[in-house]
N, C-alpha and C positions, 0 to 999 in steps of 0.2 A: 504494500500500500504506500503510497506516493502521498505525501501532506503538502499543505503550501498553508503556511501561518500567516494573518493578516491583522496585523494590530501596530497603531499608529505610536506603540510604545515599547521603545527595542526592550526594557528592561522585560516586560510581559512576553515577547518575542521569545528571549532568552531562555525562560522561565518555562514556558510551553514547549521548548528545543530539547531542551533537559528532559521535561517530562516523558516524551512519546520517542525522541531517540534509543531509550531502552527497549521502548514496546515491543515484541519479537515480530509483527507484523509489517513494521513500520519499514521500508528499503529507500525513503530518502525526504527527506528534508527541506523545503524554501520559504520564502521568507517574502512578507509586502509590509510596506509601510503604509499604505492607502489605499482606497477601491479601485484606484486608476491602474496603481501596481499590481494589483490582486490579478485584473483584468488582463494583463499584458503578461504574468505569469502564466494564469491560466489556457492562451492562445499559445504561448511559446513549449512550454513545457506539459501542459495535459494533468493536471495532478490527482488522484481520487476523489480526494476530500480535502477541503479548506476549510480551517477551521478560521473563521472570521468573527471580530469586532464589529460593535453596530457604528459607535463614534469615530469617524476617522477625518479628516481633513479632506479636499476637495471632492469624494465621493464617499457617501456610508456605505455599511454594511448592507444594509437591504438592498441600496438603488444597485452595487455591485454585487448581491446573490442574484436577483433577477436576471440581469444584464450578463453572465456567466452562465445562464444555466440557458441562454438561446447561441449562445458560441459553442460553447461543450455541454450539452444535457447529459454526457455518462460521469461530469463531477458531481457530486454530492457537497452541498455546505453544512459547515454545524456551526450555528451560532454560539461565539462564546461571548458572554454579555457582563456586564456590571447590576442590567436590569430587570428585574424578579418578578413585575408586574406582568399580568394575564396578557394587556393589549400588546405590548414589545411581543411576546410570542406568540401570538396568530399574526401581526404584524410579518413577523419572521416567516412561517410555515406559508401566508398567503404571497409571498417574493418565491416561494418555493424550495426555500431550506427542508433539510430531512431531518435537522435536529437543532434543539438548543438546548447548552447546559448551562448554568451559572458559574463565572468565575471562580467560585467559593466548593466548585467540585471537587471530590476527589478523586484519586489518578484511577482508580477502580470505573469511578465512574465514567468517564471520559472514555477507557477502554470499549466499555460495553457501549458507547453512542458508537464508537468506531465502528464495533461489530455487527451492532443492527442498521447501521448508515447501510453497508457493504453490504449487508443482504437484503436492501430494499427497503428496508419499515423507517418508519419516524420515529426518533427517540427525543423524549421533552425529561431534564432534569427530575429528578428523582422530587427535588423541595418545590417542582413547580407542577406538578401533575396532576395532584388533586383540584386545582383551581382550576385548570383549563381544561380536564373533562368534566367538572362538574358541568351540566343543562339545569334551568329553571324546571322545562317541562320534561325535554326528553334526553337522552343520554347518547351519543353519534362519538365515533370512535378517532383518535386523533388524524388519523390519514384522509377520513369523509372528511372531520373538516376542512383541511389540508385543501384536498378535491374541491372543498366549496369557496374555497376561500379562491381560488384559480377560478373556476365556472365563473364566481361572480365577478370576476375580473377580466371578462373576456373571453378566457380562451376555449376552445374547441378541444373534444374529448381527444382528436390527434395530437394537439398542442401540448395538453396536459400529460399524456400517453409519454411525451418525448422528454418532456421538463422532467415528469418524476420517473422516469425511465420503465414505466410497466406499461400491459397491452390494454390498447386500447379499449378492448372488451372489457379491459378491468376496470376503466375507468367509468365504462358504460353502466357495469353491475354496478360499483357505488353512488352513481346517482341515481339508478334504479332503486336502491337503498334508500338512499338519501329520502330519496322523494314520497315511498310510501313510510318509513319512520315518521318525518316531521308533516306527513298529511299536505304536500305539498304537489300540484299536479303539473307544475310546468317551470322554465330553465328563469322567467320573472319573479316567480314565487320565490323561487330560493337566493335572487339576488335582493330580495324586497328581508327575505331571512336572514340573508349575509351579513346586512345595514342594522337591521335592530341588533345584531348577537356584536354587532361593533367587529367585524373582521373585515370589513371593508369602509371607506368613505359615503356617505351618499354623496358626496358632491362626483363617483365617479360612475353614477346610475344617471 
């Protein structure tokens, strides 16, 4: 597995280099200062997983996971964040991250986002998981919202298929899901859903 670390702070940098250099998984190492670098890493070099900052100088973390995952959709991002709040993580999952952990992880942790990044699923920090699958009404699984978070952002089940690297038809059964859990019968309904649950703008309906 190929990492490329993306934080606007070498000392963090460092810190993170140390950590996953051990990992036995891990065959190599690179480094961004900002989204811009991230971005230009990730065209030059190909990396699995970036593990990325949301605050960075000329470009964040989110607007550079988006923006990486239509250049290379077989990287995987994991957000590595300062921030614990619910909205920063569907914020994150809706750019198209497979994970986010809290800086305040530990190295166990971090592993296993590696491990479930690399075979596909969403991994959300262990002290943040109970907050973001909690529903008012109904209870939908981190990856549908993921999915819905993307639907109501535009994209097309191919689109989506390609960002979070699964087939198509998979994306078609979870909003097949989607749609009869939250009693919902059509692709306006669930962007009308997106806005109230706060995973999306309405200013982008």
């Amino acid at each position: 597995m190929r990492l490329l670390l993306a934080d606007d702070h070498a000392l963090v940098r460092a810190g993170l280099r140390a950590l996953v250099t051990g990992l036995p998984d891990v065959t190599g190492v690179m480094e961004a200062a900002d989204g811009h670098e991230a971005l230009a890493a990730v065209a030059a070099y190909h990396p699995d997983v970036v593990l990325m900052d949301i605050a960075m100088p000329r470009m964040n973390g989110l607007e550079a996971t988006s923006l990486i995952l239509r250049i290379a959709p077989a990287t995987r991002v994991i957000i590595v964040s300062m921030h614990h709040d619910e909205e920063h993580v569907w914020r994150a999952l809706g750019a198209g991250a497979s994970g986010y952990l809290a800086k305040s992880a530990v190295v166990e942790e971090l592993q296993d986002a590696l491990r479930a990044v690399g075979r596909g699923e969403v991994y959300v920090s262990s002290k943040l998981q109970r907050g973001v699958t909690r529903e008012p009404q109904q209870r939908i699984t981190l990856r549908q919202r993921q999915i819905l978070s993307l639907i109501a952002g535009g994209m097309t089940s191919r689109q989506i298929g390609e960002t979070l690297r699964i087939h198509v038809k998979t994306v078609e059964s979870h909003r097949m899901h989607l749609m009869r859990r939250l009693d919902i019968h059509d692709v306006a309904g669930l962007v009308r859903y997106a806005v109230r649950q706060g995973l999306i703008s309405s200013s982008l309906t």
